[in-house]
VMD Tcl script that draws the C-alpha trace (Angstrom):
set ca {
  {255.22 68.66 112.44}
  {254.16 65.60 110.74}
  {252.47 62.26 112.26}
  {253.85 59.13 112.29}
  {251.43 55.43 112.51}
  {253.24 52.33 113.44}
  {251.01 49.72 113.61}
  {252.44 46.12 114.48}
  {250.69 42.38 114.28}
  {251.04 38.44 114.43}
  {250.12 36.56 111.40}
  {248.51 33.46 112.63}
  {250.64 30.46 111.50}
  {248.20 28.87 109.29}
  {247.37 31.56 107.38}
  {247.29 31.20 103.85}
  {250.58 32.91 102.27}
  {248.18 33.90 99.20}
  {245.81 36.02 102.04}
  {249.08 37.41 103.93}
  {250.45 38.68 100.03}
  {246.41 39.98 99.63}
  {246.95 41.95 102.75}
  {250.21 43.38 102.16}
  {249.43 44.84 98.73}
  {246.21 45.98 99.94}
  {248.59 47.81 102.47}
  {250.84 49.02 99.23}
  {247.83 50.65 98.16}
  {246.46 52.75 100.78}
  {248.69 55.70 99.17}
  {247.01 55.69 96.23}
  {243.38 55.51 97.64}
  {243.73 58.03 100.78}
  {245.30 61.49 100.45}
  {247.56 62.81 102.95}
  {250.67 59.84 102.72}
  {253.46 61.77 103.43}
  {255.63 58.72 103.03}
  {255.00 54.75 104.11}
  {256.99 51.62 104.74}
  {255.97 48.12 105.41}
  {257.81 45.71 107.13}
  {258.29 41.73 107.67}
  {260.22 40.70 110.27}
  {263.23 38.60 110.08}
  {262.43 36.06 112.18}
  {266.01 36.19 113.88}
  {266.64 34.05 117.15}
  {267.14 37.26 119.54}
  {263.17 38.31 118.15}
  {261.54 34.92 118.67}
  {262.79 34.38 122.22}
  {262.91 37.41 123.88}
  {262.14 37.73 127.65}
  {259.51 40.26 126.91}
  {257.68 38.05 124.23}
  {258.11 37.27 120.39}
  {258.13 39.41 117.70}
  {255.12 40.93 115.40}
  {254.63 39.63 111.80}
  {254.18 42.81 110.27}
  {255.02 46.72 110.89}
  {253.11 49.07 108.74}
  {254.53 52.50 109.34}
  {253.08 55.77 107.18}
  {253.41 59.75 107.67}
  {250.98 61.98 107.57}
  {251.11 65.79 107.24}
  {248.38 66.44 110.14}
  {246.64 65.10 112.57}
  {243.26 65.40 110.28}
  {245.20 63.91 107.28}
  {246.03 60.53 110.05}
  {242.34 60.68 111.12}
  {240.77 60.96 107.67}
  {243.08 57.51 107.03}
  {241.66 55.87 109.92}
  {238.15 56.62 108.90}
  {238.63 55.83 105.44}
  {236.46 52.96 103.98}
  {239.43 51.47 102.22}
  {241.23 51.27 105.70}
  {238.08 49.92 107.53}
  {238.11 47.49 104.39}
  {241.20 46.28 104.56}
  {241.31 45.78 108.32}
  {237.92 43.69 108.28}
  {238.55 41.97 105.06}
  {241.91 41.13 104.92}
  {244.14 41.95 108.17}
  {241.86 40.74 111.11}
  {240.78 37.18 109.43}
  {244.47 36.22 109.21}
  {246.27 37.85 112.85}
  {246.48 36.63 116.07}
  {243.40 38.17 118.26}
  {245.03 40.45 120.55}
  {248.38 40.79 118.75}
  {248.10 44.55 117.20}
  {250.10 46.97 118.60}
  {250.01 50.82 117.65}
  {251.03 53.93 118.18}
  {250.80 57.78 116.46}
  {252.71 60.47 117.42}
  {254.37 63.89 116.48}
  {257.55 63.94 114.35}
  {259.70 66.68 113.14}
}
mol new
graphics top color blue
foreach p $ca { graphics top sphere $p radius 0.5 }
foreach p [lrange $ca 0 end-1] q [lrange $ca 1 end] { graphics top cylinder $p $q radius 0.2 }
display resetview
């Protein structure tokens, strides 16, 4: 059993593309600093016409997706000072308020 993060935002329209590049290689390098990666992925969307006027509501930004071997290796990641870092320093000063979405759950 391994655990899967998907964690999904808006980038706020005005936000510098130099601090949206910051954040996603500070993303790119949460491997390296935290043990436990089983495997990670990020993701921009594509900004196609079926995502930016759906009937439920418009697309997320961003989808950062990683594996984790355990449960403690996920929570270790989430309590990590380089995650806390990069969420305060360079994901919440650039995405919507309100606009994360996440979920972790059990994979096989």
């Amino acid at each position: 059993m391994h655990v899967k993060h998907i964690v999904m935002f808006t980038i706020q329209d005005d936000a510098p593309e130099e601090k949206v590049e910051a954040m996603k290689q500070g993303l790119l390098s949460l491997p390296k600093l935290v043990d436990g990666f089983i495997g990670f992925e990020l993701g921009v969307d594509l900004k196609l016409a079926a995502g930016q006027d759906h009937p439920a509501g418009k697309n997320r930004s961003i989808v950062w997706t990683a594996w984790f071997a355990s449960v403690p290796d996920y929570e270790r990641y989430n309590e990590s000072k380089e995650h806390i870092a990069l969420v305060n320093d360079l994901i919440k000063p650039i995405i919507v308020p309100g606009s994360r979405a996440a979920i972790q759950y059990e994979c096989h």
